[in-house]
Phi, psi and omega in degrees: 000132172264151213282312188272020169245146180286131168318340160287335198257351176239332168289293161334304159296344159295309186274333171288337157298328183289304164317322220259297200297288193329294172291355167287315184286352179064037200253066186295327170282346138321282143005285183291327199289001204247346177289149199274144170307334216228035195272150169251331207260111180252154144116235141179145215058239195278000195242032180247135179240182187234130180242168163272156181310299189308322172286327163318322202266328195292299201302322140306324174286329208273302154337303207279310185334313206265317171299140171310140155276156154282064233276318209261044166261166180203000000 
């Protein structure tokens, strides 16, 4: 735990670390498991669009699919 985060502020940098080590890893059921059921929306600003939950999930395995693994992140 680090000293200068607020308990809110640290389950945040805990979950965005968990998310962050998965997709490096190309660890996709971790990933996925971490998405709200009902998420629609990629991207952000001007490049965001609304998808069905299932086109989401597809447009990401297709992200993983297509990337390098990161084998010596851990």
């Amino acid at each position: 735990m680090n000293p200068s985060l607020n308990p809110l502020e640290q389950e945040v940098f805990d979950a965005y670390m968990t998310y962050f080590s998965a997709y490096a890893r190309r660890d996709w059921n971790t990933v996925k498991s971490m998405f709200h059921p009902e998420i629609t929306v990629i991207g952000t600003g001007i490049d965001e669009i609304k998808l069905t939950p299932k086109d989401i999930a597809d447009t990401y395995n297709r992200e993983f699919e297509q990337a390098p693994i990161l084998s010596n992140f851990n």
